[in-house]
N, C-alpha and C positions, 0 to 999 in steps of 0.2 A: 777890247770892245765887243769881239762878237762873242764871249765869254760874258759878258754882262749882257747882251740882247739876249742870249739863253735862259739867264738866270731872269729876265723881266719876263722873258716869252710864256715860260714855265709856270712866274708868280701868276700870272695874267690867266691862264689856264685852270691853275689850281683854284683861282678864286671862283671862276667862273663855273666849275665844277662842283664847286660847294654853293656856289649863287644857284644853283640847277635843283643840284640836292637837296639842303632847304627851304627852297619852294613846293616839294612834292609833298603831300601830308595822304599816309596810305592809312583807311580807315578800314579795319577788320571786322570779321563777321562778330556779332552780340558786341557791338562797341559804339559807341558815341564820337565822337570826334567833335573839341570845341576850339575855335581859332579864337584867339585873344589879339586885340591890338590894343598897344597903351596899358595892358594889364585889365582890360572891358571886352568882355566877349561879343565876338560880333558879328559870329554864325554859326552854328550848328549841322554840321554833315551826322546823317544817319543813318547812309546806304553806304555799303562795303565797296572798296574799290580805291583808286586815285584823283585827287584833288589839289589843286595848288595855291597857295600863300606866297603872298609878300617876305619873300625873305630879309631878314636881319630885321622885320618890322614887327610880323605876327606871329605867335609863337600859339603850340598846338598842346592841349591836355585831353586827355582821353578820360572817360567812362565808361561802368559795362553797361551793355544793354542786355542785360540775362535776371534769370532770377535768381535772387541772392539769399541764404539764410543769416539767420541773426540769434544766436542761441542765448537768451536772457537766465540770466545767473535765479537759482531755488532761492524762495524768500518768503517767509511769513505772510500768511493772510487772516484777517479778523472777518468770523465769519455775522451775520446778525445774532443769533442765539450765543455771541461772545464767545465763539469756540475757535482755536488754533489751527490752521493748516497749512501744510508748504505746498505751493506750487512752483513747477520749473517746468519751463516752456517756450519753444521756439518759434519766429516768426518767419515766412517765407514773402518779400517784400521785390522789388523792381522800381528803376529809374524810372518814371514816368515823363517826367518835363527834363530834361539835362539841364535846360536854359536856366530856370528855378532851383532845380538841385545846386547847382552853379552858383549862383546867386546868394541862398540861405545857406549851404554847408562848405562851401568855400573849397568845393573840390573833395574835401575830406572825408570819405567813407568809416573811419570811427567817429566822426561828430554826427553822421546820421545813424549809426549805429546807438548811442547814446541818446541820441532824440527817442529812436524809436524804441529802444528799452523802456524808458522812462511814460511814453505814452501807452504802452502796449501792459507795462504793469499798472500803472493806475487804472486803466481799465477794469483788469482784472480785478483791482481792491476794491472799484466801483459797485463790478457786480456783484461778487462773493460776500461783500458786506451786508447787500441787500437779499440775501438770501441765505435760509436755515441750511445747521451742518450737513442734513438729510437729505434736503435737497439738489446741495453741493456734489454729493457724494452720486447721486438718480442722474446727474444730469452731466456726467462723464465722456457721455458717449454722440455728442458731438453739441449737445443745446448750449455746453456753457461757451462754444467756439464760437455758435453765432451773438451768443450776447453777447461776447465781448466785441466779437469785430461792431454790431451795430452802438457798442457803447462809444466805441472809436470815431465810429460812421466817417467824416471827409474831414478830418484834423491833420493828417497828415500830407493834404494836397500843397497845402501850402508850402512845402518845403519840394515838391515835386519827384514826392515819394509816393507808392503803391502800395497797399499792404493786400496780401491774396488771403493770406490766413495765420492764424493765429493757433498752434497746437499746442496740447496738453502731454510732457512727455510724464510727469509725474504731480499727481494730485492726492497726496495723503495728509496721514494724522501724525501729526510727531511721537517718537517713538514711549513718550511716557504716559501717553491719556490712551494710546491706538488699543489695548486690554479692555479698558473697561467702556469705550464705546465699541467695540464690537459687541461684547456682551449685552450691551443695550441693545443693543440692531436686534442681536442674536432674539434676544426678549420682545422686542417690538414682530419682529416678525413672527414670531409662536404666540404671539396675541392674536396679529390677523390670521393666521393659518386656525387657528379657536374658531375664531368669529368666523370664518368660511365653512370649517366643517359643521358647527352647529346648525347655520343656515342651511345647509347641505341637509342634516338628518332633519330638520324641521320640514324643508322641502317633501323628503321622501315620504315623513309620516302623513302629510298631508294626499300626497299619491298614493301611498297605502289606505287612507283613509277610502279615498275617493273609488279607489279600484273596489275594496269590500264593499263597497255601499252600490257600486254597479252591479257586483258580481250579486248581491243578493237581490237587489231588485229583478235581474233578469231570473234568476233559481225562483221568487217568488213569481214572475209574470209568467213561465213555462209550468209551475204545478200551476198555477189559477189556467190556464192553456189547457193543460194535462186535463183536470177535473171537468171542464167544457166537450171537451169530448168525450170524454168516460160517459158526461153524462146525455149527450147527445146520442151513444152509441147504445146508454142503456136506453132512449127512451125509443132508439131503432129497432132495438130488440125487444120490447114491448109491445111496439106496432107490428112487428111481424109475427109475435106470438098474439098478439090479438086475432088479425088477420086471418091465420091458421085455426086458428081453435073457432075463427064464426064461421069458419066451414066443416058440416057435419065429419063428410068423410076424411079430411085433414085432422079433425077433433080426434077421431076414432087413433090414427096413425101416431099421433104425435104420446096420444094418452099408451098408445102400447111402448110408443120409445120410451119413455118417459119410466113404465112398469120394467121394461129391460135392463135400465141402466140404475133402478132401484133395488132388482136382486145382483146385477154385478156388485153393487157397494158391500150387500150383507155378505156373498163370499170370500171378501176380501180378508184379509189375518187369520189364514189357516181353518176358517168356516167352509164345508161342504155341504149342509144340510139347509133345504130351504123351503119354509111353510109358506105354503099358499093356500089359500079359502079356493073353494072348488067355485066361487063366482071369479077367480082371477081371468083376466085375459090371456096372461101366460099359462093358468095349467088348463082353461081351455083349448091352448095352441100343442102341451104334452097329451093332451087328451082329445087331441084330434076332435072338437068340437065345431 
């Protein structure tokens, strides 16, 4: 008997133990925590810590609360101008609603996984189709990221899913056209790079133009300058030799300088011999008259 009060004491215990133990539901940091009763979820813990349940009644599945990637497999795209491309590219996505995630994916993280492939490429065929190879190609560097997330825009809420972004890890040409559309680029580009420099020397000639057409106007407005005072200056030196010569004794002065620097001229180039009429004012100055 008291060998069987032990073994009931003991069962009594253990149960009790495990009655303890499956009531405590410990929710960790980046985690959801969903209590089910009946297989219906029927609350949502989303702060880290300890919490308790009805044991042997509710039963506890977890989610992350972090963000999560989703790497969608390389796949064909048709571009508008009917050109091939593959893109491969990953999504960076988070649980937003558990309760809804719950609900529509049944717990399952590869069935949202699969959702969100599936939405996240159609996007992408959405926009890429609506847009030339050229364009495809210019808008690499983050524009095609935002049209596709706005292609997507709130489709995804409904499953109580978040998408952050949408990246491009590879966006090319398949390997048997990628020769001869580079050389087209190649060609299109050394068209415009044409058309820039011509506009370019058109530009210059035209400042070349404009520059000689200043530069002469002003060479033309400083000799017409130039000639205004030349002739300004002769007509001051006219009035000073006017001036001069209507005065007797200035007349007299000016007429001997004048006789001075007209035998300077004839000695010049090796002449020493210099005739003068005996009415000169000069050989009446040798002749002490």
């Amino acid at each position: 008997m008291k060998i069987l009060k032990r073994v009931i004491i003991g069962a009594v215990a253990l149960f009790a133990l495990l009655t303890v133990v499956s009531s405590v539901v410990v929710t960790k940091e980046n985690e959801y925590s969903l209590i089910r009763r009946f297989g219906k979820v029927d609350r949502v813990i989303t702060d880290a810590g300890l919490t308790f349940k009805v044991p042997f009644i509710e039963q506890v599945d977890s989610l992350p609360d972090k963000i999560l990637i989703y790497d969608l497999d390389a796949s064909d795209v048709i571009t508008k101008d009917k050109k091939t491309m593959i893109t491969d590219s990953y999504v960076l996505w988070q649980i937003s609603d558990p309760l809804k995630f719950a609900q529509t994916m049944n717990f399952s993280m590869e069935a949202a996984g699969v959702r969100i492939g599936t939405s996240v490429y159609n996007a992408i065929k959405n926009v890429i189709s609506n847009m030339e190879q050229n364009e495809v190609i210019d808008s690499r560097d983050g524009e095609l990221t935002d049209m596709v997330m706005e292609n997507i825009g709130n489709n995804m809420d409904q499953y109580g899913i978040r998408l952050l972004t949408v990246e491009t890890k590879r966006l090319d040409l398949p390997e048997d056209n990628k020769t001869s559309v580079y050389e087209r680029m190649i060609s299109e580009r050394q068209k415009i790079a044409k058309t820039y420099q011509a506009d370019g020397e058109a530009q210059a000639k035209m400042i070349r133009n404009s520059t000689d057409k200043e530069v002469a106007i002003s060479i033309s407005n400083a000799r017409a300058e130039a000639a205004n005072i030349e002739a300004e200056a002769e007509a001051e030196y006219m009035r000073i030799m006017a001036e001069a010569y209507s005065d007797p004794q200035k007349a007299e002065f000016y007429t001997f300088v004048r006789s001075l620097e007209a035998a300077k001229s004839s000695l010049k180039n090796g002449g020493n011999t210099l005739i003068l009429p005996s009415d000169s004012p000069i050989a009446e100055i040798f002749m002490n008259r």
